[in-house]
N, C-alpha and C positions, 0 to 999 in steps of 0.2 A: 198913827197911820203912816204905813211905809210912803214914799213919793217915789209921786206916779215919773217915768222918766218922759222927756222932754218929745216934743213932737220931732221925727224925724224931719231932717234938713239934707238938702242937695250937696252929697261929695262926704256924708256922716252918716257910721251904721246905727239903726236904730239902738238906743239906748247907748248912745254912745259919747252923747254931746258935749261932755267935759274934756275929751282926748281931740286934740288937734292931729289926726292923723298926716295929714299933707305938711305942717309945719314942721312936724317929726323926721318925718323922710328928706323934707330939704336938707334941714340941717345937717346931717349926714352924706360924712365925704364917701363915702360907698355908693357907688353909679348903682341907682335901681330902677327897675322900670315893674309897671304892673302891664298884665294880658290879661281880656274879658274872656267873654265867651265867642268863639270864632278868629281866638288868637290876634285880633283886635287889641291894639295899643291902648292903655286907657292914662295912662300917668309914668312918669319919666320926672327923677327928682331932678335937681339943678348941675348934681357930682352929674350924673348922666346927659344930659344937656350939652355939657361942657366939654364931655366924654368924646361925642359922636356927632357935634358941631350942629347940630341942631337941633331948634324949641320946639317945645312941647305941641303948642298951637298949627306948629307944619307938618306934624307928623300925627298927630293925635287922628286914632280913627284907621293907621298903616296896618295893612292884615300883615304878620310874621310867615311869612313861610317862605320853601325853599322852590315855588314853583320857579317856572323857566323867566317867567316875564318879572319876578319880582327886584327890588332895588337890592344893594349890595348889603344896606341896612336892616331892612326885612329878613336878607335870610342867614345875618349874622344874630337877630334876636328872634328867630322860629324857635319855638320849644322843640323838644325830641320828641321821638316817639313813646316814651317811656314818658316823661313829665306830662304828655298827652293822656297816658293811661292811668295817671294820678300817681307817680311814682315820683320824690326827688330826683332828680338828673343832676349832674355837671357834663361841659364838655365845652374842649379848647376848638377856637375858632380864628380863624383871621382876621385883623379889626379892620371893615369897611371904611377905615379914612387911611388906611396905610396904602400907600396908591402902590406899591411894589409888595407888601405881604407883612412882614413883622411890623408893628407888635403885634400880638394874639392877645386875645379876650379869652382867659375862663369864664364862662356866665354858668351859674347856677340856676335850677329854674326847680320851685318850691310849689308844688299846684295847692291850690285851695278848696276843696271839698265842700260841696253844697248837696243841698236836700234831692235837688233832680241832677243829679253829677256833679260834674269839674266847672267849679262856681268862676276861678279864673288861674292865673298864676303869678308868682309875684317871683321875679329874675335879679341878680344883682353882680357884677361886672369883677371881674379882678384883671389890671391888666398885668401882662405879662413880657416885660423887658420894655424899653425904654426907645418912642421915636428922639430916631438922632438925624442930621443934614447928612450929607453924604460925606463932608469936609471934619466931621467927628466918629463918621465910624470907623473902626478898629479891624483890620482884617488880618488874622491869624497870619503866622509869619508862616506856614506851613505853605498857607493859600500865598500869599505874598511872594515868595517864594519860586511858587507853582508858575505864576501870573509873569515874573518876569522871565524865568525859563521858556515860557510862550511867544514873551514877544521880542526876547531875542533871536526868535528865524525870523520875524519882516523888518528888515535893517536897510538900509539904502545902501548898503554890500552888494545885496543881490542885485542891484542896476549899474554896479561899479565898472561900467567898461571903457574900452578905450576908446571903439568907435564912436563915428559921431553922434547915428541916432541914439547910442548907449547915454552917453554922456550930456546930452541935452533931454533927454528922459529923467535921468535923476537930477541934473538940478530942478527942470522944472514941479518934480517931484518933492523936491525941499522946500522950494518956494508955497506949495500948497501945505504941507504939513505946516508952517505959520501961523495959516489963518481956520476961518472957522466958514470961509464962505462956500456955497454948493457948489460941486468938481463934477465935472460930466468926464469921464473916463472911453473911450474910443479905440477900438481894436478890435482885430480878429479873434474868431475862437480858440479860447488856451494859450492868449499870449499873452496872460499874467495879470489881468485887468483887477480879480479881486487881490491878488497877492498886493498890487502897487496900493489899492483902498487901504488893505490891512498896514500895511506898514505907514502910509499918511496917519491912519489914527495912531500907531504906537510912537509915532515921533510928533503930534499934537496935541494940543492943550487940553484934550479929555484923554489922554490914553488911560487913566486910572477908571476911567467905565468903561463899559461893555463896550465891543462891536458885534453887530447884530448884521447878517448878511439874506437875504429874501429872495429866489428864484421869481421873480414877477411871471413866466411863463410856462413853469413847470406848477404851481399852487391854481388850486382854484379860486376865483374870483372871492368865494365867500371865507374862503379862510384868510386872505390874503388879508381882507376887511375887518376880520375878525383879530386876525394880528395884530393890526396897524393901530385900529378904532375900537376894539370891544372893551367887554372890562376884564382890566388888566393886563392892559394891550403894551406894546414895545412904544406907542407917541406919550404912552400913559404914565410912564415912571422916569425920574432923572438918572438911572442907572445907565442908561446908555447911552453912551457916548457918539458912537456912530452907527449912522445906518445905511447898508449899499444896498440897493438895488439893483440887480442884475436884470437888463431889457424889460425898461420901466415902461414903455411903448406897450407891454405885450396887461398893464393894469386895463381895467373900464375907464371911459373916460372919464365919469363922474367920481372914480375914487383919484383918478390924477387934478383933478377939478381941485379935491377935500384936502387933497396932499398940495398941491399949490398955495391953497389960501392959509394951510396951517404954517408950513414956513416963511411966510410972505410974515407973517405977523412976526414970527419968533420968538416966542416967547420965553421965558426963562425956564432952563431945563430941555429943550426941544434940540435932540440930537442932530449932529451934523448931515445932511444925506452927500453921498455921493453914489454916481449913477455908473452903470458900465453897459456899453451899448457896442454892438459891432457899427452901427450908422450913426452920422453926427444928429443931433438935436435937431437943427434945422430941417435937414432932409425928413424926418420923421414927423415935424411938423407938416413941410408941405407933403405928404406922401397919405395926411389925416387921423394919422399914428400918434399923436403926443397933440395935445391939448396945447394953445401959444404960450397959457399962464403958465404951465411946468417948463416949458422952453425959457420964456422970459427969467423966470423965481432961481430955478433950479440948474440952469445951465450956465452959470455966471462965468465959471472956470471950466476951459475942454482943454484937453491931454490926450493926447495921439499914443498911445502904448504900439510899438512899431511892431513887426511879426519878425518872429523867428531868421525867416531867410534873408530880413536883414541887418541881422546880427549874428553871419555867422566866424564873424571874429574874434567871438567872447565863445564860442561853439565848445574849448577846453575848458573854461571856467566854466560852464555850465554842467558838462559833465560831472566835474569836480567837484560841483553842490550837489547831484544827485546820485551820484554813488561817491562818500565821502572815505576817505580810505583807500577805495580800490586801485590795482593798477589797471590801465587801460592802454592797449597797444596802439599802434601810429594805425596801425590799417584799420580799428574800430573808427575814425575821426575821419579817415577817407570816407568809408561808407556813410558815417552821418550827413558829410558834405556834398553828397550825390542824391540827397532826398529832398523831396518838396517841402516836405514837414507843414500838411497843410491844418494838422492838428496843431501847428507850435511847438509849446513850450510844454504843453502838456501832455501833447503824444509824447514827445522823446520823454520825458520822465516815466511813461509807461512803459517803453520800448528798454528802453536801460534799466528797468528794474526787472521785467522779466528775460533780458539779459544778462544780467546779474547771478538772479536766480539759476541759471542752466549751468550761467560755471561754476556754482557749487564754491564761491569762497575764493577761485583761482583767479589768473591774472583773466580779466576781459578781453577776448579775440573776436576776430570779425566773424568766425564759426559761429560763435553765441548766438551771434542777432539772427531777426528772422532770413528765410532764405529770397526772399519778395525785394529785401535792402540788396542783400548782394548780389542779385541777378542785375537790378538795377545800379548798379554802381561797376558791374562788368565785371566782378570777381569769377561769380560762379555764372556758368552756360546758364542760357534761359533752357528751360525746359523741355523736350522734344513734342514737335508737335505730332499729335496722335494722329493717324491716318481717317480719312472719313470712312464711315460706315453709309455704302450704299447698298440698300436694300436687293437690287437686281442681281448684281453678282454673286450675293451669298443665298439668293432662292433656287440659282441655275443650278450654285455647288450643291445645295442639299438637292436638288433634284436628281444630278447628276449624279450621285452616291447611291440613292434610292433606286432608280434605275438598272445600276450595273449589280446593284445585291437581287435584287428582282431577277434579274437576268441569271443569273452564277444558282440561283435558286432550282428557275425550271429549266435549267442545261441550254439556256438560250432559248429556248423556245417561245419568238414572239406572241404566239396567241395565248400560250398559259399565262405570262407575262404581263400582256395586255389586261387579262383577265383578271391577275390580282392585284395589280391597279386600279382598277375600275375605270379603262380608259377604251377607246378603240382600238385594234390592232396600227389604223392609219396613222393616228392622231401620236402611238407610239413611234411610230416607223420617222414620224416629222420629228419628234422630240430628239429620235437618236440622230438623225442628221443636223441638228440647231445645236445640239450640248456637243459634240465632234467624237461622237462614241462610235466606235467602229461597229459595221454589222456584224455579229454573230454569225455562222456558216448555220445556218434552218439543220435541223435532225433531219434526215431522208422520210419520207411519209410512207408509212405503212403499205405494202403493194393488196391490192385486193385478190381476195382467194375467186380462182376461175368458179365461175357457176357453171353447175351440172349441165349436161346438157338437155333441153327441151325433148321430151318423148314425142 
């Protein structure tokens, strides 16, 4: 008599009770996980566990999918569409603990066929390449290469000047590339505020990560948030090094609140901020603009970046960096020195390149530039000023045209005249004395033929 198999038990398929399935799967360094029905997590060996930093019992019951709201985890083990349709799948993913993106997961996903459909599936991990700290990875010499060709234009060359605010700008600018503490940056518009950022991070102790630079009031609130805080955000990976914010005043206050309290801690890995503001910190404090805690946290270090007009004794060397090569005549450097430059440092590099542009390659002359500099700087006459258009004088003239063709028309003859006007004979007779049109001599009037005489 055959034997009869065992009474099914909880976590064993019937007839199955000799085969330790779960002990099977532990054992095995191949990350597996199984999926029920509704893509419900159901088992997750120990290689997997270890994989994706967390047990079984926290996640057991996780639906997989790629909806909006799902965890990073979820919808790195969704099945596809195809492994849905009971088809084997592979497909390379991102592995949700790499907080910047490599390594990648290939997961396989093996559906499992039951009587009323797709009974579950059963997934299993390959990783692909190797988490490393940022202090062991390897970056191509191509890229390495690239990276220092970049950060040779932000050099403290470019602040190299004679004058005073030149010269107390970069060192205080040295001083800051040192440290790691938050630098409030101060200045008018275009007068170099991210260039001085960029160059603090290439001459400090993270220049080998990123800088990351963020218009606070040109982005929308939700993206901005979405940058700073989402997944996969710029506070979220140690790759970056620094971060500027440009008219940080112009955040919600509750994201300057979150940004407060996240550098206030500092945590390891949490990029430098530095801030660039046309107003100081304080001011935008009291003014209800900046939140005290990002005042207090973030404004530790402030840097006055001076404007353009007063520095225009470095006005040759700056040329020199923006058209590098060229020759430029004595009277281009007058006209410059006769402008407000209330763009800075940034108009004149705009001003100079499409000056540039117009000489086509030749020597730079004060022709080039626009004509607006050299009217202002007294080279060229301002413009003639156009005479007013008044309405009265030029209705008399067309009238007074109209008139005399009227006239020249019916041989002078005020009432034909009048008549194809459509005016009175009087009201014509006024008109030709008010325009200073000479009368006309009248045609002599028709003499009447004598009547017969009465019988």
């Amino acid at each position: 008599m055959a034997e009869s198999p065992e009474p099914n038990r909880k976590g064993r398929p019937k007839g199955s009770s000799s085969f330790a399935w779960r002990a099977f799967f532990q054992h095995s360094t191949t990350p597996i996980f199984v999926l029920g029905k509704g893509r419900r997590l159901r088992f997750a060996n120990l290689a997997c566990e270890k994989l994706i930093g967390l047990k079984l019992a926290d996640s057991l019951g996780m639906v997989c999918s790629e909806r909006r709201h799902s965890s990073p985890l979820a919808v790195a083990l969704a099945p596809t569409p195809e492994a849905q349709a009971g088809k084997p799948d592979r497909v390379r993913r991102a592995a949700p603990t790499g907080r910047s993106g490599p390594p990648w997961w290939d997961i396989s996903f093996m559906p499992l066929a039951g009587e009323d459909g797709l009974y579950g599936i059963v997934g299993h991990i390959t990783v692909v390449g190797e988490a490393l700290s940022v202090a062991a990875r390897r970056v191509p010499a191509s890229i390495a290469t690239l990276r220092e060709k970049h950060a040779g234009h932000f050099t403290f060359d470019l602040f190299a000047g004679t004058s005073a605010p030149s010269v107390r700008l970069a060192a205080q600018l040295r001083n800051a590339a040192e440290s790691t503490t938050p630098l409030w940056l101060i200045g008018e518009r275009g007068s170099g505020k991210e260039v001085a950022a960029r160059t603090i991070h290439h001459a400090g102790r993270r220049r080998n990560a990123a800088f990351v630079g963020l218009d606070c009031a040109g982005l929308q609130p939700y993206l901005l948030e979405s940058l700073l805080f989402g997944h996969g955000s710029i506070l979220g990976t140690d790759h970056v090094g620094t971060l500027y914010l440009k008219e940080p005043a112009a955040l919600p206050r509750d994201l300057q609140q979150r940004l407060a309290e996240l550098f206030i801690q500092n945590a390891p890995g949490t990029p430098r901020l530095i801030s660039g503001s046309s107003r100081t910190a304080g001011e935008l404090v009291a003014t209800g603009k900046l939140v005290p805690d990002f005042h207090t946290a973030l404004s530790v270090l402030e840097i006055a970046v001076p404007p353009l007009r007063d520095r225009f004794a470095e006005l040759p060397r700056f040329v020199a960096q923006f058209l590098p090569g060229v020759v430029v005549e004595p009277t281009v450097l007058d006209v410059l020195r006769a402008q407000p430059w209330s763009g800075n440092l940034r108009e004149l590099a705009d001003t100079l390149t499409e000056a540039a542009t117009t000489a086509t390659g030749g020597p730079l002359k004060a022709e080039h530039l626009p004509r607006e500099l050299r009217v202002r700087a007294g080279i060229d006459p301002p413009p003639a000023t156009p005479k007013p258009l008044t309405l009265d004088p030029i209705l008399e003239a067309v009238e007074k045209r109209l008139i005399e063709l009227v006239l020249r028309k019916t041989n002078n003859h005020q009432t034909l005249a009048a008549e194809q006007l459509g005016i009175f004979r009087s009201r014509l007779w006024n008109r030709l004395t008010a325009l200073g049109i000479p009368v006309p001599p009248q045609p002599p009037k028709p003499r009447k033929k004598d009547k017969p005489p009465t019988p």
